[in-house]
N, CA, C and O of each residue as an XYZ file, in Angstrom:
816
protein
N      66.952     79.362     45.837
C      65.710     79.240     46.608
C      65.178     80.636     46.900
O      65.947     81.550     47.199
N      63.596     80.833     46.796
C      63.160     82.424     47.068
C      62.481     82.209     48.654
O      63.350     82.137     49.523
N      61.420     82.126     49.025
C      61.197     82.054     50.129
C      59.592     82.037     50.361
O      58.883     81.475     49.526
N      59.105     82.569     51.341
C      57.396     82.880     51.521
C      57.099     84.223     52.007
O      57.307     84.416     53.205
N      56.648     85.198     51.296
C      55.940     86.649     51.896
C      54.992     86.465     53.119
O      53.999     85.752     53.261
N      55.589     87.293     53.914
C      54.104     87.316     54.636
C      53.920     89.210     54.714
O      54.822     90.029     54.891
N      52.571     89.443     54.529
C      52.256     90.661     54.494
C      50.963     90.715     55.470
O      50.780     90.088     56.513
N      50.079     91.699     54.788
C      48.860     91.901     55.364
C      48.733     93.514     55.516
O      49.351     94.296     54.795
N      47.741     93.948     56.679
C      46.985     94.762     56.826
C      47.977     95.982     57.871
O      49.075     95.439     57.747
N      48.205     97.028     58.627
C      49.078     97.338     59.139
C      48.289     97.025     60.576
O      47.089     97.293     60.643
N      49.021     96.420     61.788
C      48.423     95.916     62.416
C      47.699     94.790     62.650
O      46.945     94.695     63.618
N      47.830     94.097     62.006
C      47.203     92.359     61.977
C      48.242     91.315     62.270
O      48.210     90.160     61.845
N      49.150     91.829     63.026
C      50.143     90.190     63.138
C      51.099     89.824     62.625
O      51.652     88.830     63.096
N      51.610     90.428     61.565
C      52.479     90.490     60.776
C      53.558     89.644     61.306
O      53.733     88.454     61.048
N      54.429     90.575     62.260
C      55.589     90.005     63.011
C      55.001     88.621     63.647
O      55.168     87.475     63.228
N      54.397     88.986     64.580
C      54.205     87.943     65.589
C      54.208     86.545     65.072
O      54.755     85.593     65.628
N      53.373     86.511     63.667
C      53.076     85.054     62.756
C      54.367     84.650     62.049
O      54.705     83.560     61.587
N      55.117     86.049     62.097
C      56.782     85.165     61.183
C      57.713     85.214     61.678
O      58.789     85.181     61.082
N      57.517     85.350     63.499
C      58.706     85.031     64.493
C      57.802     83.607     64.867
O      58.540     82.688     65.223
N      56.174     83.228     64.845
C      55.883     81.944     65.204
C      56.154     81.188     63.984
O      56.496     80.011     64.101
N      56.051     81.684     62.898
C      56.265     80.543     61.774
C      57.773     80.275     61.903
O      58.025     79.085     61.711
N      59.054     81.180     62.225
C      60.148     80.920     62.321
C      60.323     79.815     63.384
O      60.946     78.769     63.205
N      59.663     80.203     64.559
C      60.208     78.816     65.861
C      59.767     77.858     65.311
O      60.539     76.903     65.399
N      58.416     77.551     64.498
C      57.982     75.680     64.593
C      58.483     75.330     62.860
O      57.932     74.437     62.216
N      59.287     75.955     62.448
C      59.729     74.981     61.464
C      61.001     74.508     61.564
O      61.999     75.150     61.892
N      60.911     73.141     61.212
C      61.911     72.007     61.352
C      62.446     71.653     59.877
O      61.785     70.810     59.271
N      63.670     72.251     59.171
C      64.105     72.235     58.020
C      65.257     71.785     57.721
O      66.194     71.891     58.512
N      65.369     71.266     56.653
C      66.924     70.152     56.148
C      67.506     71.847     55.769
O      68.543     71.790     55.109
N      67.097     73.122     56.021
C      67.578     74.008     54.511
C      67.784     75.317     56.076
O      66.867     75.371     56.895
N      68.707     75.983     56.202
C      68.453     77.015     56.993
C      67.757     77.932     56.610
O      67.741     78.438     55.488
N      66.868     78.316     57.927
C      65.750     79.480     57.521
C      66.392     81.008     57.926
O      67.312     81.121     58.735
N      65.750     82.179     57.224
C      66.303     83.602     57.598
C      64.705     84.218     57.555
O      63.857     83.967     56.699
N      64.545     85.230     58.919
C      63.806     86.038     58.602
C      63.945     87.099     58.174
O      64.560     87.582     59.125
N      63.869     87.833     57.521
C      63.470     89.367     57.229
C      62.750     90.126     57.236
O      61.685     89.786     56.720
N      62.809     91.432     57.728
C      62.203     92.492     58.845
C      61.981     93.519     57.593
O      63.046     94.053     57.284
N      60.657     94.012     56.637
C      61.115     95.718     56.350
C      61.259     96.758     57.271
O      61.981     97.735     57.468
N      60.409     96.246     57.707
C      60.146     97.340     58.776
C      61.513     97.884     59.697
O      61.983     98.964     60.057
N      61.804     96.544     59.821
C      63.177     96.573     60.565
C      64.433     97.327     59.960
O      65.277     97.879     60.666
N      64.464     97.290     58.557
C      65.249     97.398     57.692
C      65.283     98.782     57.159
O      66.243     99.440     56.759
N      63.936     99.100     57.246
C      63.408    100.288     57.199
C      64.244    101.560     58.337
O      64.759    102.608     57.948
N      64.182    101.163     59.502
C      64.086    101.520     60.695
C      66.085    101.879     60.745
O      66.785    102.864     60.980
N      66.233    100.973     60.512
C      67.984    100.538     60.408
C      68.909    101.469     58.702
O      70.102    101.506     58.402
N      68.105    101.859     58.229
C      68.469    102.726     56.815
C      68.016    104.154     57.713
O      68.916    104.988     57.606
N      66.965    104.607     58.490
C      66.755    105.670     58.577
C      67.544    106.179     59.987
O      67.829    107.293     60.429
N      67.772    104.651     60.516
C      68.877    105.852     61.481
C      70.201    105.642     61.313
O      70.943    106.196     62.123
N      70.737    104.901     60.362
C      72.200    104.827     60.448
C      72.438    105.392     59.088
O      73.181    106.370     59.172
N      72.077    105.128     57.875
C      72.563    105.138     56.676
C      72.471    107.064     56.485
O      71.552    107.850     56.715
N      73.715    107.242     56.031
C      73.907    108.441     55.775
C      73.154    109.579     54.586
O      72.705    110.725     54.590
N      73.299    108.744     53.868
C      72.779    108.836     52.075
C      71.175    108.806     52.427
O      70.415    109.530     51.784
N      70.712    107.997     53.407
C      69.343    108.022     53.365
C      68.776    109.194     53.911
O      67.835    109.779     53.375
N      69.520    109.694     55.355
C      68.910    110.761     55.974
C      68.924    112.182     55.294
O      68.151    113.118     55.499
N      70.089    112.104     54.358
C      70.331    113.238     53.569
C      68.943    113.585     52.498
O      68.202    114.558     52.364
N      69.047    112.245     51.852
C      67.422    112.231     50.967
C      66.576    112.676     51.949
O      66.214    113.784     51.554
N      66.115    112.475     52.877
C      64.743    112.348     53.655
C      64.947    114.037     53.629
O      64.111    114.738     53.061
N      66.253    114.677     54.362
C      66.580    115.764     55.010
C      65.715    116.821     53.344
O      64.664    117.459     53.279
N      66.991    116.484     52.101
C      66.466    116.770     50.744
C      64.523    117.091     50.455
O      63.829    117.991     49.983
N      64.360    116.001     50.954
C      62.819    116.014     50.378
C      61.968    116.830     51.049
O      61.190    117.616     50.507
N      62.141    116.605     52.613
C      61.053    117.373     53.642
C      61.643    117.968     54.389
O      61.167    118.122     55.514
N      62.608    118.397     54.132
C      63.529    119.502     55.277
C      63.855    119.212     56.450
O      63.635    118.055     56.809
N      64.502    120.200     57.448
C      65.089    119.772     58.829
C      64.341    119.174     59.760
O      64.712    118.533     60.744
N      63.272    119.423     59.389
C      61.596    119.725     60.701
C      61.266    118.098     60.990
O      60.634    117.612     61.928
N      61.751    117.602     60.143
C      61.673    115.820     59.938
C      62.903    115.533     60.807
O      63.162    114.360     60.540
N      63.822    115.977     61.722
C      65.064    115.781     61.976
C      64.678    116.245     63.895
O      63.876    117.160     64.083
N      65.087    115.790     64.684
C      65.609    116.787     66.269
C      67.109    117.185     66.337
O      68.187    116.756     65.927
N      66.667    118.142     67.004
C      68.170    118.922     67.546
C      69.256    118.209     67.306
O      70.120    118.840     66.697
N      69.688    116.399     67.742
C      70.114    115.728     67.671
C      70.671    115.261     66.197
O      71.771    114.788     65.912
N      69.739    115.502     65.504
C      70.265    114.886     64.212
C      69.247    113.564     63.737
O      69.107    113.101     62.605
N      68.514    113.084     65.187
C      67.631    111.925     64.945
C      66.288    112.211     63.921
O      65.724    113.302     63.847
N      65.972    111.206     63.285
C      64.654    111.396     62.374
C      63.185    111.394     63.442
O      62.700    110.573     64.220
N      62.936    112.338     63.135
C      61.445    112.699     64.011
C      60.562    111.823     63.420
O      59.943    112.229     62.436
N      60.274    110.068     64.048
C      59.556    109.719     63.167
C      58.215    109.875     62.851
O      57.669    109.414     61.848
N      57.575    110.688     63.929
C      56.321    111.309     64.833
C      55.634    112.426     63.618
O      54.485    112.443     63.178
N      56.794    113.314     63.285
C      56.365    114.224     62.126
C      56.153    113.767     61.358
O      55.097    113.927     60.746
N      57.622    112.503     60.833
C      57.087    112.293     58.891
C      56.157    111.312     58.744
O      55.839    110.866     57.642
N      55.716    110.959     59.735
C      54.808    109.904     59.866
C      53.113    110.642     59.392
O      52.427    110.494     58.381
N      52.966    111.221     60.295
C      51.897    112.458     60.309
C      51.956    113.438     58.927
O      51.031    114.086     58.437
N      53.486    113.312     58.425
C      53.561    114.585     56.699
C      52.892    113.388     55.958
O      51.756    113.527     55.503
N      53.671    112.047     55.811
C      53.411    111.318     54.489
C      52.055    110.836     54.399
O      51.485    110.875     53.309
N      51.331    110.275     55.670
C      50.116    109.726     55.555
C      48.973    111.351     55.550
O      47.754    111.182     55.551
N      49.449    112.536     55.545
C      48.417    113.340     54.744
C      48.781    113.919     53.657
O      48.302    114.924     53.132
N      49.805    113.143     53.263
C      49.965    113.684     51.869
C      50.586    112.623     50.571
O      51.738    112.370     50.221
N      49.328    112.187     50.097
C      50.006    110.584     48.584
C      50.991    111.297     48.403
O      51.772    110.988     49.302
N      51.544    112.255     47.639
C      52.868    112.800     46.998
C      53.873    112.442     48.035
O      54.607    111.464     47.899
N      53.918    113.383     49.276
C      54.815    113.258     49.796
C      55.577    111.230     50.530
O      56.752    110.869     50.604
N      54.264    110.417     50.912
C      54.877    109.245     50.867
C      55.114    108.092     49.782
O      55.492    106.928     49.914
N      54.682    108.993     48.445
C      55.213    108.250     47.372
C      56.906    108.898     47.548
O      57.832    108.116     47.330
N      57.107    109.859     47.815
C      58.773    110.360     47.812
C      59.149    109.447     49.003
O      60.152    108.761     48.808
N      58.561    109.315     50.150
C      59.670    108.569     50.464
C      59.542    107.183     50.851
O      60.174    106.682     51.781
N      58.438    106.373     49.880
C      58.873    105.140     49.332
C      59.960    104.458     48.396
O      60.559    103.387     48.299
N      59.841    106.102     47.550
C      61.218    106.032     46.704
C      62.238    105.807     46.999
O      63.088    105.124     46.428
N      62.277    106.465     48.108
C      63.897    106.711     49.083
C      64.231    104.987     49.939
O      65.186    104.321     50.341
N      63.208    104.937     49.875
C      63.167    103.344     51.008
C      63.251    102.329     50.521
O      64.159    101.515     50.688
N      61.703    102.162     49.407
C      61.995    100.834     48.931
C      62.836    100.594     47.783
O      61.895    100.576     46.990
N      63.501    100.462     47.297
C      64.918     99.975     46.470
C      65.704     99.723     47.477
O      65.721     98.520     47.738
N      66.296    100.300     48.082
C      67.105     99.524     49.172
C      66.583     98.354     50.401
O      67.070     97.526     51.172
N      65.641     98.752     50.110
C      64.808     97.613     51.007
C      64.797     96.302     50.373
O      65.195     95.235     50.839
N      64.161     96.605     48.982
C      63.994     95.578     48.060
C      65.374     94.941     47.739
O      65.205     93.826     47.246
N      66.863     95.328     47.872
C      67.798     95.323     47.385
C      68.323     94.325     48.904
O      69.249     93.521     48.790
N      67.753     94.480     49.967
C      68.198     93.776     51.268
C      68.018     92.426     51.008
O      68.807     91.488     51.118
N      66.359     92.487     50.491
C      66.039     91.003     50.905
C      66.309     90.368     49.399
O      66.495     89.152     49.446
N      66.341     90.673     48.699
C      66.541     89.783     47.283
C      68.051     89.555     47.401
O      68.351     88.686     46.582
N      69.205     90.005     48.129
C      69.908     89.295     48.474
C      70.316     88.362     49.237
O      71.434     87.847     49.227
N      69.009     88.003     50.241
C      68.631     87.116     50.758
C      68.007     86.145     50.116
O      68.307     85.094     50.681
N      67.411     85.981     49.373
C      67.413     85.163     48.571
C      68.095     84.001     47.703
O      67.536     83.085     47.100
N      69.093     84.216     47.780
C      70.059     83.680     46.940
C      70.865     82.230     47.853
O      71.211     82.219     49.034
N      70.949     81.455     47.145
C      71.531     80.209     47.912
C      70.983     79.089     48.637
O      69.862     78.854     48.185
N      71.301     78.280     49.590
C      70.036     77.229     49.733
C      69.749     77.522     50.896
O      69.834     76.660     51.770
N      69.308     78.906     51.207
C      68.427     79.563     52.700
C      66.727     79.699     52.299
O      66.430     80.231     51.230
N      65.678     79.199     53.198
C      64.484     79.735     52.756
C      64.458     81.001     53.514
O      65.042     81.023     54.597
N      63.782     82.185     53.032
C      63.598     83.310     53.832
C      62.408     83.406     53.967
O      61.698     82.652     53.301
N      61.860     84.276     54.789
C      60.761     84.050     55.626
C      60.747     85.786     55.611
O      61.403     86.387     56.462
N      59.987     86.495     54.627
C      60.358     87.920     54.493
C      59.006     88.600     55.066
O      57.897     88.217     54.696
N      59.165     89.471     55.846
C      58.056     90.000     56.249
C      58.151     91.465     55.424
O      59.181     92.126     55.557
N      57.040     91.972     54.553
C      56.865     92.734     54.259
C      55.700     93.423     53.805
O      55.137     93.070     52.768
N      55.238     94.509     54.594
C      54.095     95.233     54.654
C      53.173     95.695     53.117
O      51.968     95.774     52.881
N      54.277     95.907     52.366
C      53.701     96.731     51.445
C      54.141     95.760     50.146
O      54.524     96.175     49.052
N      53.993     94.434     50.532
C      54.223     93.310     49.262
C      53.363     93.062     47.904
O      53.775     92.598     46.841
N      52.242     93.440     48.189
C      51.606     93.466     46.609
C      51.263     94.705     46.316
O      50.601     94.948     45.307
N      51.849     96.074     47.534
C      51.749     97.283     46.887
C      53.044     97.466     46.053
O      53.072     98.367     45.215
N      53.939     96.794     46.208
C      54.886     97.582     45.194
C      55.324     96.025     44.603
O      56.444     95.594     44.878
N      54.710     95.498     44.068
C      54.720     94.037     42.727
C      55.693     92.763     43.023
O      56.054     91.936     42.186
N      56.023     92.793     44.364
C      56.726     92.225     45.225
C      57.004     90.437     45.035
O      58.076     89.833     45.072
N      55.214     89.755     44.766
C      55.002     88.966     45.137
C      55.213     87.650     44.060
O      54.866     86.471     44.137
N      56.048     88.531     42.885
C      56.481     87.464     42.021
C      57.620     86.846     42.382
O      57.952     85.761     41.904
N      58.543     87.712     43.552
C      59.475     86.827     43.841
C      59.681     85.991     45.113
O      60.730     85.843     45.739
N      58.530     85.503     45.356
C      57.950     84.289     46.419
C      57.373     83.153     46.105
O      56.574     83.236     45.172
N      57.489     82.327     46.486
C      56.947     80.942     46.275
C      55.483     80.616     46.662
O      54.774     79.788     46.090
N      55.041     81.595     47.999
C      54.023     81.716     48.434
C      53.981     82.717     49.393
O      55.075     83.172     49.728
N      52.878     83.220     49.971
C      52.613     84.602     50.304
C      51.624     83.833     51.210
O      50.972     82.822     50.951
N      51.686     84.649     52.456
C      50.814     84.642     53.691
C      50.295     85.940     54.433
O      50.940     86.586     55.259
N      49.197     86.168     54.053
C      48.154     87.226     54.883
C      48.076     87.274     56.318
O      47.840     86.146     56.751
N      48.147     87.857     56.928
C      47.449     88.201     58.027
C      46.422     89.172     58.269
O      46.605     90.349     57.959
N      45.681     88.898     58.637
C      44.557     89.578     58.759
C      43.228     89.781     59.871
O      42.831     88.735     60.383
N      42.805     90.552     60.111
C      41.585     91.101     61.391
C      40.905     92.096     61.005
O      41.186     92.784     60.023
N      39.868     92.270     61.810
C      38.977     92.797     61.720
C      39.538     94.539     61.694
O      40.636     94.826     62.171
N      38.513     95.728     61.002
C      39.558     97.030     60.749
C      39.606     97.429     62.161
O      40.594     97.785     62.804
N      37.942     97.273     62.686
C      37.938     98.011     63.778
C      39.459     97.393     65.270
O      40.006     98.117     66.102
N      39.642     96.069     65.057
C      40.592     95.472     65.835
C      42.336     96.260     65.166
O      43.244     96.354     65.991
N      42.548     96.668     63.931
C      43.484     97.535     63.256
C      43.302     99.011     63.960
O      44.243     99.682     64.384
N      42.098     99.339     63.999
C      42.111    100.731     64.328
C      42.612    100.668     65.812
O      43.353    101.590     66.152
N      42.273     99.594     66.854
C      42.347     99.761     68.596
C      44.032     99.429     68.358
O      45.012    100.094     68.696
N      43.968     98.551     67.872
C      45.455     97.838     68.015
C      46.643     99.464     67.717
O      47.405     99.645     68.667
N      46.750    100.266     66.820
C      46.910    101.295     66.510
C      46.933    102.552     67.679
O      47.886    103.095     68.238
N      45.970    102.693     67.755
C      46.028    103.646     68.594
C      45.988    103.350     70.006
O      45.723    104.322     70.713
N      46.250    101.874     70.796
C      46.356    101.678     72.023
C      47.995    101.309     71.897
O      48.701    101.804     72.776
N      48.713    100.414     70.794
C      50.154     99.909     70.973
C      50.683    101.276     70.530
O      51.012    102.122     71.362
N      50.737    101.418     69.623
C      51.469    102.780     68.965
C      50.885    104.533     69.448
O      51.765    105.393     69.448
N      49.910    104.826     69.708
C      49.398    105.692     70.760
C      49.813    107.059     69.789
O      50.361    108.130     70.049
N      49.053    106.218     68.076
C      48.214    107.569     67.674
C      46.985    108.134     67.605
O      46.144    107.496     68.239
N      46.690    108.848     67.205
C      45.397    109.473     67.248
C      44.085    108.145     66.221
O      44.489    107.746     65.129
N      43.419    107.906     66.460
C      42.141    107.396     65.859
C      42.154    107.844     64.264
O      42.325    106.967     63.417
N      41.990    109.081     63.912
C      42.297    109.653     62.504
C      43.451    109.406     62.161
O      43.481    108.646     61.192
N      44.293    109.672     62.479
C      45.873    109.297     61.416
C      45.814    107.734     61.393
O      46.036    107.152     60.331
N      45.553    107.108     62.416
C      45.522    105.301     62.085
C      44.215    104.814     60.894
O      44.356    103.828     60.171
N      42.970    105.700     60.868
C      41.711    105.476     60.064
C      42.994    105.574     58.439
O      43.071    104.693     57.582
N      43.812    106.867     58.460
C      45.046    107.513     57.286
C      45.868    106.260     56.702
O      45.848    105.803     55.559
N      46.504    105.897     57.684
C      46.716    104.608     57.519
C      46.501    103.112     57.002
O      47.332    102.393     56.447
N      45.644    102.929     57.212
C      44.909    101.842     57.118
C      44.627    102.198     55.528
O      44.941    101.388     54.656
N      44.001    103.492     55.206
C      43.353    103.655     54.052
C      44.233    103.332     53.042
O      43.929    102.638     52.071
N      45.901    104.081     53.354
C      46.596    103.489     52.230
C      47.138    102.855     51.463
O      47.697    102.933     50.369
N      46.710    101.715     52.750
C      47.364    100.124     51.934
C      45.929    100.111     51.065
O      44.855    100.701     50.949
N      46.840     98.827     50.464
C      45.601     97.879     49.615
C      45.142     97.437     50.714
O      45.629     97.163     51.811
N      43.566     97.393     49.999
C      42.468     96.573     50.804
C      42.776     95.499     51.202
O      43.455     94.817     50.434
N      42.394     94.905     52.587
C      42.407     94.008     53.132
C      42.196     92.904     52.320
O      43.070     92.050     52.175
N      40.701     92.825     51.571
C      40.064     91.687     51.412
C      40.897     91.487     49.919
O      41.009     90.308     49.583
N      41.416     92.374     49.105
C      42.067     91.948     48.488
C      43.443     91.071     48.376
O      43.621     90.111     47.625
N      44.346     91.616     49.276
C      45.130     91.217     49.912
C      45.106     89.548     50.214
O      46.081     88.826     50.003
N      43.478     88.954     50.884
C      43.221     87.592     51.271
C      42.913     87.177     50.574
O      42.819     85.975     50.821
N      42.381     87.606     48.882
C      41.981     87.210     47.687
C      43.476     86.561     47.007
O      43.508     85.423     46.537
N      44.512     87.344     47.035
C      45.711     86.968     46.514
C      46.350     85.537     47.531
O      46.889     84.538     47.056
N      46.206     85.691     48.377
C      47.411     84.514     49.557
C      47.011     83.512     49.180
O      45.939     83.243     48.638
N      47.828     82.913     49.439
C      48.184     81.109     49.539
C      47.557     80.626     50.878
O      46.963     79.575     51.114
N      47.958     82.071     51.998
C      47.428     81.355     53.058
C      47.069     82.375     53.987
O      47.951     83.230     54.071
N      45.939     82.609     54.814
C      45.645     83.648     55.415
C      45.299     83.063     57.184
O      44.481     82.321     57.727
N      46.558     83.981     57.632
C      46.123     83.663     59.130
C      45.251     84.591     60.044
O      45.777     85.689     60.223
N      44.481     84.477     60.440
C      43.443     85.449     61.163
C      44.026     85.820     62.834
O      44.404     84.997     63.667
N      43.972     86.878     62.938
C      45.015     86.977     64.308
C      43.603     87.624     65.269
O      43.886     87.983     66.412
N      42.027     87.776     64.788
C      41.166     88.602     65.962
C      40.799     87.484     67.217
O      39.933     87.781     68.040
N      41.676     85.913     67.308
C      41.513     85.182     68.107
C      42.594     85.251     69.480
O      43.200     86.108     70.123
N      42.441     84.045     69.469
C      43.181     84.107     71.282
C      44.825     83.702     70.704
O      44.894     82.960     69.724
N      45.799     84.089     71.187
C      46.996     83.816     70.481
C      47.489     82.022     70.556
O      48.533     81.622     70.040
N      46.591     81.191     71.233
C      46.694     79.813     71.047
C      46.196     79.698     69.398
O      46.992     79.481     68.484
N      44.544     79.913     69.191
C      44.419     79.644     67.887
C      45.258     80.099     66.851
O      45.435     79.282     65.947
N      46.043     81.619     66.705
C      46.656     81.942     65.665
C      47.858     80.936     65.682
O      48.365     80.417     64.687
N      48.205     80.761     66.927
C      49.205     79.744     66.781
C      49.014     78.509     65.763
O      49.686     78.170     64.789
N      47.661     77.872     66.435
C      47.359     76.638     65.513
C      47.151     76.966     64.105
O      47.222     75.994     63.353
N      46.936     77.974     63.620
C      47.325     78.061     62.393
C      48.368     78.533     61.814
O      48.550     78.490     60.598
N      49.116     79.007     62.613
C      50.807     78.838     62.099
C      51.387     77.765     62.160
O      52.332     77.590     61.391
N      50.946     76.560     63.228
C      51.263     74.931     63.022
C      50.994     74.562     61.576
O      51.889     74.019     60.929
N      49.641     74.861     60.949
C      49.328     74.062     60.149
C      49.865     74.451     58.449
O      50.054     73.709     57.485
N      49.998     75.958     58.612
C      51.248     76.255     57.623
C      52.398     75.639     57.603
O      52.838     75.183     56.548
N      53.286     75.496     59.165
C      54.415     75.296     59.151
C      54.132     73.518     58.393
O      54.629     73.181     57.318
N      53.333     72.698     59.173
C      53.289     71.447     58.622
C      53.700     71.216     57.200
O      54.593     70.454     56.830
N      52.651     72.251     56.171
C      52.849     72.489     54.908
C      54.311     72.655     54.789
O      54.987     71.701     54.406
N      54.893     73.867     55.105
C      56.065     74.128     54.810
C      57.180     72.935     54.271
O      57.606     72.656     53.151
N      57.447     72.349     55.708
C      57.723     71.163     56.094
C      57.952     70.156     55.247
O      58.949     69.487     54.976
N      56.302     70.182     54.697
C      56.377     69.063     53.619
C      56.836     69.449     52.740
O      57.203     68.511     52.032
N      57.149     70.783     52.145
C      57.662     70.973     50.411
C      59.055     71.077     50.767
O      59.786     70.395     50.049
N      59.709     71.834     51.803
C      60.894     71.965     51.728
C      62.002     70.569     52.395
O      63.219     70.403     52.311
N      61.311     70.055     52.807
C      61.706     68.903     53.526
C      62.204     68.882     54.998
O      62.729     69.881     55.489
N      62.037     67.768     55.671
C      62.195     68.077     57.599
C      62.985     67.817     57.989
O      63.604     66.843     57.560
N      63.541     68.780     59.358
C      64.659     68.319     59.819
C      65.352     69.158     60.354
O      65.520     70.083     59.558
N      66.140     69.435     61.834
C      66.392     70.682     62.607
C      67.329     71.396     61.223
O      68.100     70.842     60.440
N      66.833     73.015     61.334
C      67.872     73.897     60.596
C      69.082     73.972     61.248
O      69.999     74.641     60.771
């Protein structure tokens, strides 16, 4: 069994729609979510081999006193520079990709959240794919009021994914999150319903 992508825009809901799509489904099959971001997050502060690459590519200055990854700097190096966050997509995604495709395997549906799913050709190994999506200017506030960067590095951001509207051109199913969090809900009901019906019902 493979599972359902959910991706989207950075800032549109992502999580929120595949911790709600996780509570309302009722499945004969146990469900797993998966986090990149999370996964992401969990390689760069524990994995040894990884910090060494990062250390390798962009030097100490990416690092504090501590030894911790400054995520503040490489955040600010890679999004002004394509080269430099094509290096450390390199470093990331294969092991990322290597997390959840072993999730995959067996009679679990996974429920994979991942940001950068039809940027790196992701989406052949899903059954179906779910967007999230809002308005940019609601990407740009959301950005710089939750995460409390600057207006320009989030505009940086935004630019380097794939386009939004492309993104909603590809899905199976696109949930719109610029509403009140009842409606996004109701349309995570009406996915899950779907779900439901292909995989069949019944507490996991």
């Amino acid at each position: 069994m493979s599972g359902i992508g959910i991706t989207g825009g950075v800032a549109t809901g992502k999580s929120t729609v595949a911790r709600s799509l996780l509570e309302s489904l009722q499945l004969s099959v146990p469900v797993d979510l998966f986090s990149s971001d999370f996964e992401a997050r969990r390689l760069t502060d524990s994995d040894f081999v990884v910090q060494e690459e990062i250390k390798a590519a962009f030097g100490v200055q990416v690092f504090d006193p501590e030894g911790n990854l400054a995520r503040d700097r490489l955040r600010e190096l890679v999004f002004q520079d394509a080269a430099a966050r094509k290096t450390l997509e390199s470093i990331l995604h294969p092991r990322i990709r290597e997390a959840w495709i072993s999730r995959t395997r067996g009679d679990r549906l996974l429920l994979a959240e991942i940001p950068l799913l039809y940027e790196t050709g992701a989406e052949q190994y899903f059954d179906q794919i779910i967007v999230t999506a809002c308005s940019r200017a609601s990407q740009v506030k959301r950005i710089v009021v939750e995460r409390r960067l600057l207006k320009e590095l989030a505009e940086q951001i935004i630019a380097a994914q794939m386009d939004l509207e492309e993104k909603i051109r590809r899905a199976d199913w696109v949930v719109w999150t610029d509403c009140s969090p009842q409606i996004t809900g109701q349309q995570v009901n009406l996915i899950s319903q779907e779900v439901i019906e292909r995989y069949g019902g019944a507490r996991r």
